[in-house]
C-alpha positions as CSV (number, residue, x, y, z in Angstrom):
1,X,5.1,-24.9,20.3
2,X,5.7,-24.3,24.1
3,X,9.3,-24.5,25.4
4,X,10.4,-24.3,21.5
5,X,13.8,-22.9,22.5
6,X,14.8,-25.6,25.2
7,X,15.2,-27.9,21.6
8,X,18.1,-28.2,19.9
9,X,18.8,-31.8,18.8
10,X,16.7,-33.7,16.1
11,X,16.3,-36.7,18.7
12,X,15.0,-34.3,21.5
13,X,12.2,-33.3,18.6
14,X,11.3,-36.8,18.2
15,X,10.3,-37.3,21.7
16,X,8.1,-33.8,21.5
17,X,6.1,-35.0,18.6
18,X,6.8,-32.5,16.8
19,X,4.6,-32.5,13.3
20,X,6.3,-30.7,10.8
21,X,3.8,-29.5,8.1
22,X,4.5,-28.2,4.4
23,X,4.2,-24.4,4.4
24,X,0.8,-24.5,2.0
25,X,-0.6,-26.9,4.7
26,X,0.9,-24.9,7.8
27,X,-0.7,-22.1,6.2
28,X,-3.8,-23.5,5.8
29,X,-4.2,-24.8,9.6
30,X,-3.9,-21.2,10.9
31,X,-6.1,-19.6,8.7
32,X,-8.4,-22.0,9.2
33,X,-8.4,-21.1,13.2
34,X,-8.5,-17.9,12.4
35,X,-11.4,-17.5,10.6
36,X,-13.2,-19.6,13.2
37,X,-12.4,-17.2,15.8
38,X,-13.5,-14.9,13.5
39,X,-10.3,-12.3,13.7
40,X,-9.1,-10.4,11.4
41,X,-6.7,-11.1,8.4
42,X,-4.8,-8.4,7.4
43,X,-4.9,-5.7,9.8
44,X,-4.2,-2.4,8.0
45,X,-5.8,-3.2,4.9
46,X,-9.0,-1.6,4.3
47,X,-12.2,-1.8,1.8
48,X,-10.9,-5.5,1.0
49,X,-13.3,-7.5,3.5
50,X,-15.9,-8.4,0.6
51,X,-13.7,-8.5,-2.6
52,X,-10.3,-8.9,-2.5
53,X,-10.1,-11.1,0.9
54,X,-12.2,-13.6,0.3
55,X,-10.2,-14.5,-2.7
56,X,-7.0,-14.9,-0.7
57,X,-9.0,-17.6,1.6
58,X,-9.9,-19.5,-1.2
59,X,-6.4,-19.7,-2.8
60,X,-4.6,-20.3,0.6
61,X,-7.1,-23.1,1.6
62,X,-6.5,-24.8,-1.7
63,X,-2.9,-24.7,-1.5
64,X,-2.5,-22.3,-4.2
65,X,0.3,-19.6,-5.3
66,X,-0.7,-16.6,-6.1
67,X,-0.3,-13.4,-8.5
68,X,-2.0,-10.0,-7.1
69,X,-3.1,-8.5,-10.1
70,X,-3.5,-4.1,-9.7
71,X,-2.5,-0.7,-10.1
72,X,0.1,0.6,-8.2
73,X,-1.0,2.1,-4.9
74,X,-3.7,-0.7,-4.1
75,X,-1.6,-2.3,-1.2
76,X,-0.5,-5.1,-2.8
77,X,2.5,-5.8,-1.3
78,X,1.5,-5.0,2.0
79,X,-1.7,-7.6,1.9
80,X,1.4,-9.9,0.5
81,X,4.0,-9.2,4.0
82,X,0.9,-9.9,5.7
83,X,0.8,-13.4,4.6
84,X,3.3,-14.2,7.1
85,X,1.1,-14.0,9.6
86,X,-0.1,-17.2,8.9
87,X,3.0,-19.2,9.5
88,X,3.6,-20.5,12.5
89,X,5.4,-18.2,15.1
90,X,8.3,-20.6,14.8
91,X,9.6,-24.1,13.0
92,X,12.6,-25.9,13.6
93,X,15.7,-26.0,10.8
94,X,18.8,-28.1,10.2
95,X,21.0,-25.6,12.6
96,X,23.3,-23.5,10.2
97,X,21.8,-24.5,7.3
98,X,21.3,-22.1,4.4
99,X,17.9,-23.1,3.0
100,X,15.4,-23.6,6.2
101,X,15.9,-27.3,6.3
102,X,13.1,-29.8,7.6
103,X,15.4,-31.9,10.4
104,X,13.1,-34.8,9.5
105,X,13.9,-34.9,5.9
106,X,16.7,-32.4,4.7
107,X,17.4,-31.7,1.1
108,X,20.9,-30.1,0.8
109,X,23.9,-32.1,0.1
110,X,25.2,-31.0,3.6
111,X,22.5,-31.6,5.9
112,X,22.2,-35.1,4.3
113,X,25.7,-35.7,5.0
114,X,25.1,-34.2,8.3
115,X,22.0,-36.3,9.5
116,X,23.5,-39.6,8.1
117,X,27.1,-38.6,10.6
118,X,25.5,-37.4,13.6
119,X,21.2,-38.9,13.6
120,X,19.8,-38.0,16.6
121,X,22.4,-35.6,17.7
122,X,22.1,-33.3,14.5
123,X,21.3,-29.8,15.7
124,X,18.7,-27.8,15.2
125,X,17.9,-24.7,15.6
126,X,14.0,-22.7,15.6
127,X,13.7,-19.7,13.1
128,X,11.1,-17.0,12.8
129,X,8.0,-16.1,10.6
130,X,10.3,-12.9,9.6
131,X,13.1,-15.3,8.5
132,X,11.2,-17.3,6.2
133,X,10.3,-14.7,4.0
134,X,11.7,-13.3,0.7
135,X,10.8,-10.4,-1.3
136,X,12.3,-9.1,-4.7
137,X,11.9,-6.6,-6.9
138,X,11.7,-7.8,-10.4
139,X,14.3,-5.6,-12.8
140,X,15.4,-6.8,-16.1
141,X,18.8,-6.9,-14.8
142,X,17.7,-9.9,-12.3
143,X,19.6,-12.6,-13.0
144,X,19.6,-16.7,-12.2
145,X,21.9,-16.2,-9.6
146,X,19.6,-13.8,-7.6
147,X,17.0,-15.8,-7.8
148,X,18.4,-19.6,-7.8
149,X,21.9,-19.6,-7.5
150,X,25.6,-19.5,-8.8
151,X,28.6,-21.4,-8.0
152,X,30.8,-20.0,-5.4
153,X,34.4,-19.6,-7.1
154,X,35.8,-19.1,-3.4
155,X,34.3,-22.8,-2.5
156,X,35.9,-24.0,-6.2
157,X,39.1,-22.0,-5.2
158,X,39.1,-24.2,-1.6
159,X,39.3,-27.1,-4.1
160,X,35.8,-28.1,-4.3
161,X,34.5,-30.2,-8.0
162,X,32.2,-27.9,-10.3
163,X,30.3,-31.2,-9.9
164,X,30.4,-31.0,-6.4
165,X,26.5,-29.5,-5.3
166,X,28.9,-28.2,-2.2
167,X,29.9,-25.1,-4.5
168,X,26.6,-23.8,-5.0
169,X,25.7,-20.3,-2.9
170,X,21.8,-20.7,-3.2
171,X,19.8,-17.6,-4.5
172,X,16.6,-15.9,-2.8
173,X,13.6,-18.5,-3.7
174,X,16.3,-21.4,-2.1
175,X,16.3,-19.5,0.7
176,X,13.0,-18.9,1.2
177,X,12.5,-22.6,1.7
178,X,9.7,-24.1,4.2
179,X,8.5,-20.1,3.4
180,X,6.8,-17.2,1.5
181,X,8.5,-16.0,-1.8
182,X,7.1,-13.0,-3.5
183,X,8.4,-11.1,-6.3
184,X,7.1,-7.7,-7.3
185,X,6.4,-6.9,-10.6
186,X,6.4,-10.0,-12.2
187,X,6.6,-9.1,-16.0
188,X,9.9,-7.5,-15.8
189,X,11.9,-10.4,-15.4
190,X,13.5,-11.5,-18.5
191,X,11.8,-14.2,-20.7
192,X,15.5,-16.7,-19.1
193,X,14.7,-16.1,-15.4
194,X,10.5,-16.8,-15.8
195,X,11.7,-20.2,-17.3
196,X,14.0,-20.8,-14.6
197,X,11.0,-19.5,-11.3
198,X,8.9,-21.9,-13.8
199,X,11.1,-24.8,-13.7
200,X,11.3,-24.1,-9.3
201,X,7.4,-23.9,-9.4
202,X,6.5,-27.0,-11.5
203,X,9.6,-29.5,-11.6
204,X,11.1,-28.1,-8.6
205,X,14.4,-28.5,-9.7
206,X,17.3,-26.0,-10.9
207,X,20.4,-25.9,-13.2
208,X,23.2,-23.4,-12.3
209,X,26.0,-23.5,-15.4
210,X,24.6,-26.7,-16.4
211,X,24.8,-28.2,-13.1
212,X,21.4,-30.1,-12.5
213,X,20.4,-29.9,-8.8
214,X,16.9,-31.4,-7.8
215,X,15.9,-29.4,-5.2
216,X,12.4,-30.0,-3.6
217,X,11.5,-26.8,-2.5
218,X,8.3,-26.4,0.1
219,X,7.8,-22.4,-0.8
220,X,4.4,-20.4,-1.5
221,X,5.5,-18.2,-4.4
222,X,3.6,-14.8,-5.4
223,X,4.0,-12.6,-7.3
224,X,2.6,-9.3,-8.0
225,X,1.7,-7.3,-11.7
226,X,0.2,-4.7,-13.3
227,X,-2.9,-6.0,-15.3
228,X,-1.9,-4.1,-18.5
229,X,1.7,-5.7,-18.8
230,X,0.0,-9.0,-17.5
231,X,-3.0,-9.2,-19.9
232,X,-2.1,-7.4,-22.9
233,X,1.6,-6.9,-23.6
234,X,2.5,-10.6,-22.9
235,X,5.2,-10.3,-20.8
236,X,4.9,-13.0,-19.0
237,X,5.2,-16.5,-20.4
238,X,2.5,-18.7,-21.1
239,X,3.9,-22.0,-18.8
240,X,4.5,-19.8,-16.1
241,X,1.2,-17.6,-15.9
242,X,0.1,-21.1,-16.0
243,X,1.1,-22.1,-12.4
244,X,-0.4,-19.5,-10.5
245,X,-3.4,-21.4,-9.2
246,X,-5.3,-17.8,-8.4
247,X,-5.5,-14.5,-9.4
248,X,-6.1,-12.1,-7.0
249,X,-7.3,-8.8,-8.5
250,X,-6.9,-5.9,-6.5
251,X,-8.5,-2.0,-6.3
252,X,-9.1,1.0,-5.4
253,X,-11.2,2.1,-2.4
254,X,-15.2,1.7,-3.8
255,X,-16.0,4.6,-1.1
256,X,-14.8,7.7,0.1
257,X,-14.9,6.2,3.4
258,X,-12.7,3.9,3.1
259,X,-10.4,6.0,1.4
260,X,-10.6,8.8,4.2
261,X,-10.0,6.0,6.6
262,X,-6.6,5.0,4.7
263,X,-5.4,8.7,4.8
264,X,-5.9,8.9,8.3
265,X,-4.3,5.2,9.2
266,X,-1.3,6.1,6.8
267,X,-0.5,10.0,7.2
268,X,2.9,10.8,9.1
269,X,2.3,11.6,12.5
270,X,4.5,14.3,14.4
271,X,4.3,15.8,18.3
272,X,3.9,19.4,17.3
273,X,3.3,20.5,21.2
274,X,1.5,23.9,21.8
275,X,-0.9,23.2,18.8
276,X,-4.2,21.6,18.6
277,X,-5.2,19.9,15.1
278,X,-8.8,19.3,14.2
279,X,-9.3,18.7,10.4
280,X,-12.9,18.8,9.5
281,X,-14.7,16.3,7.3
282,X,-15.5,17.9,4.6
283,X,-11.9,18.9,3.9
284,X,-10.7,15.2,4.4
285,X,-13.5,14.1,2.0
286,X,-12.4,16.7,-0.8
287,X,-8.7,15.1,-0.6
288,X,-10.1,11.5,-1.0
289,X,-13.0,13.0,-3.7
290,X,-9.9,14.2,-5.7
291,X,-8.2,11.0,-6.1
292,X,-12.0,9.8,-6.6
293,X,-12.5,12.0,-10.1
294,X,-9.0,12.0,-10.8
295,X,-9.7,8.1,-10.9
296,X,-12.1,8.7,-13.7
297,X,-10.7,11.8,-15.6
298,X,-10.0,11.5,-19.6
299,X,-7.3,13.9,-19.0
300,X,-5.8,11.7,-16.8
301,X,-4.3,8.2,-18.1
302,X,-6.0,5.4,-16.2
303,X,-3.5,2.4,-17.6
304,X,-1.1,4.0,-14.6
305,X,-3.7,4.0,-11.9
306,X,-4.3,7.0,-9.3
307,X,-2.2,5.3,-6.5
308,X,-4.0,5.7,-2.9
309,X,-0.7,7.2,-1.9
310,X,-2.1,10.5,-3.9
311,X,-4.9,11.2,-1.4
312,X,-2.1,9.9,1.6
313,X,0.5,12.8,0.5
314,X,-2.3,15.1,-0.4
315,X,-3.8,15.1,3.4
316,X,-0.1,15.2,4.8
317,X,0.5,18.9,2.4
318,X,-2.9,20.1,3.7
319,X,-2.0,19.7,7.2
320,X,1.8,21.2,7.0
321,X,0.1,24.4,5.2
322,X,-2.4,24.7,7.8
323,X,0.1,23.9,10.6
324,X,2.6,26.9,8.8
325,X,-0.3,29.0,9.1
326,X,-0.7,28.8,12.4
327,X,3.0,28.8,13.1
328,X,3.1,32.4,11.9
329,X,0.3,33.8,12.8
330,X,0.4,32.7,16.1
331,X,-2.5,30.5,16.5
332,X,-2.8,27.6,18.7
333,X,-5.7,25.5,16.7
334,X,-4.5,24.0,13.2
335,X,-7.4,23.6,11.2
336,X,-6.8,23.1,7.4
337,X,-9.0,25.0,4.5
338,X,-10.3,25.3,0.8
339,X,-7.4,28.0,0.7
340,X,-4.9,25.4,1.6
341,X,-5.9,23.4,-1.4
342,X,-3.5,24.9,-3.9
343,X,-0.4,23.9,-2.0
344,X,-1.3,20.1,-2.5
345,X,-0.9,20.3,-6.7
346,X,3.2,19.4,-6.6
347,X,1.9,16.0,-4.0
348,X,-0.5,15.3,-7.0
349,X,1.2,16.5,-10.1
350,X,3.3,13.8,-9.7
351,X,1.2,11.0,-9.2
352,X,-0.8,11.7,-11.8
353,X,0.2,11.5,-15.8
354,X,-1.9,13.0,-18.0
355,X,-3.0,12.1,-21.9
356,X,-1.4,15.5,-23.3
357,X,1.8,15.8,-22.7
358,X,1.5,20.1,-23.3
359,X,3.9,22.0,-20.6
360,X,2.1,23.7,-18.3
361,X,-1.3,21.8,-18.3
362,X,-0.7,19.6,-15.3
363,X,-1.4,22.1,-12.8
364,X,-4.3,23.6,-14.7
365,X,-5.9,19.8,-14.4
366,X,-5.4,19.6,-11.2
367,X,-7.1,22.5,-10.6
368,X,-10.1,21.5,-12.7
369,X,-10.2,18.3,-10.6
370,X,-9.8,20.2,-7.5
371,X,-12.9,22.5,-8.4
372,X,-15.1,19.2,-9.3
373,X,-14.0,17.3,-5.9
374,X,-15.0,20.6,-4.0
375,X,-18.0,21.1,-5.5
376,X,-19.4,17.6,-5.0
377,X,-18.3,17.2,-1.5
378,X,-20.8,21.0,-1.1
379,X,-23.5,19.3,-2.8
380,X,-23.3,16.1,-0.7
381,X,-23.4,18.5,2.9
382,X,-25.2,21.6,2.0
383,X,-28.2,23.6,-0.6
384,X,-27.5,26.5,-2.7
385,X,-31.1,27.2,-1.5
386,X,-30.3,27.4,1.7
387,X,-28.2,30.7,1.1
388,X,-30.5,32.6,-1.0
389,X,-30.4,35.6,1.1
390,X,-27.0,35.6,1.5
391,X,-26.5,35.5,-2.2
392,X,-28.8,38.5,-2.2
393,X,-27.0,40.8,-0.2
394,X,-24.2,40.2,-2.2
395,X,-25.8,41.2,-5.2
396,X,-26.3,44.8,-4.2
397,X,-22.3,44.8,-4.4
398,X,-21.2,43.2,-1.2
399,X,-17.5,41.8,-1.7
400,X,-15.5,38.8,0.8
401,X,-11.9,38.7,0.8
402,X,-9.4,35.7,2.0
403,X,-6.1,34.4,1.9
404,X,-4.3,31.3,3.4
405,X,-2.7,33.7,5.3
406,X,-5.8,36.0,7.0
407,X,-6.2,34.8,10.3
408,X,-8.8,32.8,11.7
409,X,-10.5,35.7,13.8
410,X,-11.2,37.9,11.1
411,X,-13.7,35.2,9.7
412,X,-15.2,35.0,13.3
413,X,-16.0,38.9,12.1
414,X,-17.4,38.0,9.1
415,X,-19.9,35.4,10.2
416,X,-21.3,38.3,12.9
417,X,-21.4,40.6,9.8
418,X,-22.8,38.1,7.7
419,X,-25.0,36.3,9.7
420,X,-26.9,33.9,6.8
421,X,-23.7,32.3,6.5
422,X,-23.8,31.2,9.6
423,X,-26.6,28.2,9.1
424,X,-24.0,26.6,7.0
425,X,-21.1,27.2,9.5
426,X,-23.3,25.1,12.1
427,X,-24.4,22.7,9.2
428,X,-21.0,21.5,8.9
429,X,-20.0,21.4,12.4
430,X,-17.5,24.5,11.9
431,X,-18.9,26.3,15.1
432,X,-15.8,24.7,17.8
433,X,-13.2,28.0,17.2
434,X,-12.4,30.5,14.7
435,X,-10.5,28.0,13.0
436,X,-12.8,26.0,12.4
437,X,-15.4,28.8,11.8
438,X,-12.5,30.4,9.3
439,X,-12.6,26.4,7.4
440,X,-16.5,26.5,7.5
441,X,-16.5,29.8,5.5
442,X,-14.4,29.2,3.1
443,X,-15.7,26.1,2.0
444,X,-19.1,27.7,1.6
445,X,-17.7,30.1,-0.1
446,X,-15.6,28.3,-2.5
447,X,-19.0,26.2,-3.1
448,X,-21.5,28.9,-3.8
449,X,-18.7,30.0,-6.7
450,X,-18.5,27.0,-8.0
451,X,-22.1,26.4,-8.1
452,X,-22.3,30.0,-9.9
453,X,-24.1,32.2,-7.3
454,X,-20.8,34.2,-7.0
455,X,-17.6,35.5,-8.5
456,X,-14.3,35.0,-7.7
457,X,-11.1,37.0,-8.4
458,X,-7.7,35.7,-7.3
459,X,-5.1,38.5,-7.1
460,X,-1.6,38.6,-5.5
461,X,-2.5,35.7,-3.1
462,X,-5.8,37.1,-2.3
463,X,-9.3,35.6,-3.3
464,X,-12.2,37.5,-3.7
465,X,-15.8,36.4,-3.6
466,X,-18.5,38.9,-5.1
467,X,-21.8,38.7,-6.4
């Protein structure tokens, strides 16, 4: 509304006109002109345009709460913050009042009291899309008074009546009235507190130690879960699962597109002046193609999920090692390579948990994955066929040695030596700079081993490719 600001009685809102809409129904209006404009609904989130997006309109248009059902890392919470979006820039509120309320009809005791004293002259005041938003963390140790309420012993001390609705201080969801509540990880409340969000969600009234208050609260509430506790360990009680009008079941990027295109939207950025970073696309594509097979792994456990944030932290250790490389050898270009690979196993070994538990294995499964995501990333850009001479000359006893550490020009060498490598080098768009000839080579390399045309030897830091 234009001129919002200028505002501030309850009579002065009268004479504007102003419509004040529940939040399902406010909700629903802007989505509603959004998709007729055709823009986009949650900027940021990517690969959910066919799947998980369409089920969002079809909840919000009927007016329906929701639980995002997913494995961790599938942006849940962010497509929930984005939900704000579709609240009105800004709504007017009982002035001062704790729970949002609507000037036209208030709810608390106070504003009540208020409006029946002062009519026309009650203040008002206009709040945000930010402020009408609440988000908690489900813990067991939540407790009613987080989420509802408690009574304040400093209003009961001021000489205020238990009885008295006065000497409540009102928890989150109260707060979040005329807004979005959303609380993460839904089956970890206690059995106590679901009955008490179900009693706010279906009766829409609360009792704070045995107090009855009838509150009608105007909140969306969603909630967010894994879909093993939410399926199959019962952790959530029947009534309230029952309320949720839709499930909205979440996942993983379908393509390694998509998933490149998160690691490049979500990776730290940094001014590192004097250096020039090109990453080339294979190597993005073997970060993403790792989470990919670790994704479908029996050695890795899939009730846990392979969080996106893997591939994220994954791309940001590739970079710093090719960045440190550079650094100290005195190169201006930072272009990342299969040699820089190893020093992303501690951002993976911990997002990942594996079926055996024996010491020591982790990093040896990562590097099984590794060698699998490699491998089909080589296949997907490039023949063995196409290096049959090469392969050749290294069978008459021809020997290639690299480190993360030799730098870049020497592989500009190699290719003038080794001149049927250099097809592949152009193949995968590795002919800018040594760097990115240096990147080229070892991935061809690393490929033609693990497509077992050559032999590789790893000693003191050192790899060695022979025939």
């Amino acid at each position: 509304m234009k001129n919002a600001d200028k505002i501030t009685t309850l009579g002065e809102l009268k004479a504007s006109g102003y419509k004040v809409l529940p939040v399902k129904e406010e909700m629903r209006k802007n989505l509603v002109v959004k998709i007729r404009k055709g823009e986009v609904l949650f900027p940021g989130i990517i690969g959910f345009d066919d799947t998980v997006n369409p089920q969002i309109e079809n909840a919000i248009l009927s007016g329906q709460d929701m639980i995002f059902l997913g494995e961790r890392g599938q942006a849940k919470t962010r497509i929930i913050r984005s939900l704000i979006n579709l609240l009105d820039e800004k709504v007017p509120a009982v002035a001062g009042c704790e729970i949002n309320d609507n000037p036209y009809n208030p709810i608390c005791k106070n504003c009540r009291e208020n409006l029946k004293e002062k009519g026309d002259d009650l203040a008002i005041e206009w709040i945000s899309r930010e402020e009408r938003y609440g988000e908690k963390l489900a813990t067991p140790d939540v407790t009613t008074a987080d989420l509802i309420g408690e009574v304040d012993p400093i209003k009961v001390a001021e000489g205020r009546y238990l009885s008295d609705e006065l000497t409540i201080h009102f928890g989150l969801v109260p707060r979040t009235n005329r807004g979005i509540f959303s609380l993460n990880e839904l089956p970890d409340l206690s059995e106590k507190i679901q009955v008490g969000l179900f009693n706010i969600m279906e009766e829409r009234d609360i009792q704070i130690r045995g107090f009855k208050v009838r509150l009608p609260l105007d909140v969306l509430v969603v909630a967010t879960a894994n879909p093993e506790d939410y399926t199959n360990r019962g952790r959530i009680i029947t009534p309230l699962k029952d309320r949720y009008g839709a499930e909205v079941r979440t996942h993983y990027p379908r393509n390694i597109d998509d998933e490149v295109q998160i690691m490049e939207q979500e990776r730290l950025r940094f001014t590192d002046e004097g250096f020039s970073l090109q990453v080339p696309m294979f190597m993005k594509e073997i970060i993403a193609e790792l989470s990919s097979v670790a994704r479908r792994s029996p050695d890795v456990n899939q009730r846990s999920g392979i969080s996106v944030r893997m591939s994220i932290d994954n791309y940001e250790s590739l970079l710093s090692s090719a960045l440190k490389r550079s650094i100290k050898l005195g190169e201006s270009e930072v272009v990342p390579r299969v040699s820089d690979l190893p020093h992303t196993i501690p951002s993976t070994t911990g997002k990942i948990e594996l079926e055996s538990v024996e010491d020591g294995r982790g990093n040896k499964v990562v590097e099984d994955l590794m060698k699998k995501a490699v491998r089909r990333v080589f296949n997907q850009y490039l023949k063995v066929d196409d290096f049959t001479d090469f392969i050749a000359r290294f069978n008459s006893g021809d020997a290639i040695e690299i480190s993360d550490m030799k730098p870049a020009k020497e592989y500009a060498n190699l290719v003038s030596k080794y001149t049927e490598i250099m097809d592949g080098v152009v193949n995968l768009e590795c002919f800018g700079n040594a760097s990115m000839i240096a990147s080229g080579v070892e991935f061809v390399l690393e490929g033609l081993h693990l497509s077992e045309q050559l032999n590789k030897e790893i000693k003191e830091g050192r790899i060695e490719y022979r025939g």
